[in-house]
C-alpha positions in Angstrom: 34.0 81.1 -126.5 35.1 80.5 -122.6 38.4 81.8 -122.1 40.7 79.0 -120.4 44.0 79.5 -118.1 46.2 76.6 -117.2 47.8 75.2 -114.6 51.1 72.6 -114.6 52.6 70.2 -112.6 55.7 68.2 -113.8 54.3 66.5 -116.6 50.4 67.3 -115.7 48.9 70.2 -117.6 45.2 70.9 -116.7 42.8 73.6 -118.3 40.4 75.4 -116.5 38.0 78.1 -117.3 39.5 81.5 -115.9 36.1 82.0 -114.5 36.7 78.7 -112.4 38.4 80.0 -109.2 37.5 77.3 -106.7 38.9 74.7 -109.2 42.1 76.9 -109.7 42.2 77.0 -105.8 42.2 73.0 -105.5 44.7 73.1 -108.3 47.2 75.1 -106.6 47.2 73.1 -103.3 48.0 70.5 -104.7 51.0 71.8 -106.1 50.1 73.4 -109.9 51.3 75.9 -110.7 49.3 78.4 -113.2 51.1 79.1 -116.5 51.4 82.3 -118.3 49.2 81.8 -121.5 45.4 82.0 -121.8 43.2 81.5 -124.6 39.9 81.4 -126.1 38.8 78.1 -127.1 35.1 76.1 -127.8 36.3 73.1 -125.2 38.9 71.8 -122.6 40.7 69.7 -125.6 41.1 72.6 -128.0 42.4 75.0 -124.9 45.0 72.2 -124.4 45.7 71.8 -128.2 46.4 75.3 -128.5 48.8 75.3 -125.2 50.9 72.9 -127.1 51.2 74.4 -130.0 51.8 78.0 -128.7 54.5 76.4 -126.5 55.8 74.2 -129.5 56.4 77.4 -131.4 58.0 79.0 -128.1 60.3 76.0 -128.7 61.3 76.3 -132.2 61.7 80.3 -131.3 64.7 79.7 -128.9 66.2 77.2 -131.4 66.4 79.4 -134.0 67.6 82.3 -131.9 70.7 80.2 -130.3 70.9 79.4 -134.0 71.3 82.8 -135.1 73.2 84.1 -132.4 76.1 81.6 -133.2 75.9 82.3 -136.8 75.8 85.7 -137.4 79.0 86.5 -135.1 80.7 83.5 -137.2 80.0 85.3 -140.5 81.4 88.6 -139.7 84.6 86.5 -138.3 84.8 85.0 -141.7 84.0 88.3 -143.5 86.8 90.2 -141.9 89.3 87.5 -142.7 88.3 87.4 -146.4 88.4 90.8 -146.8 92.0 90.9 -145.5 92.7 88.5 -148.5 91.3 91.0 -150.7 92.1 94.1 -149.5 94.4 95.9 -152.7 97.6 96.8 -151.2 
């Protein structure tokens, strides 16, 4: 399976064989500019799909992490308040 690179531009994602160098060239005058992941896919489509998804799941990563990091300084908050309720004097 060809490995694939790709290359972005506002809206415009393009996927190019890494092997491809004179097409990555074009690419890059005219203002692209190449992206971090690569992968191993049978076609152009598939490399795309996969580009998607893997920045889909990039997505849903930084929710849940702003999710978390709201949450978990909230509990302790609420923790320490309870347990000054229930502290035996």
């Amino acid at each position: 399976m060809p490995e694939y690179c790709f290359y972005k531009k506002r809206n415009q994602t393009m996927a190019l064989q890494k092997s491809d160098i004179k097409a990555a060239t074009l690419l890059t005058r005219q203002g692209f500019e190449k992206q971090f992941e690569e992968v191993n896919a049978a076609d152009e489509k598939s490399a795309l799909s996969r580009f998607d998804d893997i920045r889909k799941e990039k997505r849903i990563d930084q929710h849940n992490f702003r999710a978390g990091a709201i949450t978990m300084p909230l509990i302790g908050i609420l923790t320490a308040i309870a347990s000054l309720f229930f502290r035996k004097k």
